[in-house]
C-alpha positions, 0 to 999 in steps of 0.5 A: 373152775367151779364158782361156789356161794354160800347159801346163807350170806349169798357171798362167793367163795374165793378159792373154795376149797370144801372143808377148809373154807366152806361145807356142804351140810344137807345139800347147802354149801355153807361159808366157815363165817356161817358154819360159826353163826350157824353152831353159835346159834345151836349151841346156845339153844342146845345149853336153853334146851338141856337146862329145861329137860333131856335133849335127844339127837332127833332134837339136835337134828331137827333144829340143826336143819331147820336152823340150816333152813332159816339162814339159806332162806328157804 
């Protein structure tokens, strides 16, 4: 049995089972109570950047991961 932790909030996954109750995102596996916070977060800074101007796929990206970085702690 393979014991998984969430690389943001460091709890262990009971019974994990990848897409159903965590995700692996650029090699960091993610609880779906993180993945929620985690899109909380791109989402309200997705709408800010898109009232101010034009917001390209490589900005999304860019902020996705380092979003990804900042919660995982690294």
């Amino acid at each position: 049995m393979t014991i998984i932790v969430c690389d943001a909030c460091k709890k262990e996954i009971v019974g994990a089972h990848k897409d159903l109750n965590y995700i692996t995102m650029m090699e960091k596996d993610i609880c779906m109570q993180c993945k929620d916070d985690m899109d909380d977060i791109l989402r309200k800074e997705m709408r800010a950047r898109t009232a101010a101007r034009t917001v390209s796929f490589t900005d999304y990206k860019a902020f996705l991961l380092q979003t990804l970085q900042q919660m995982c702690g690294g």
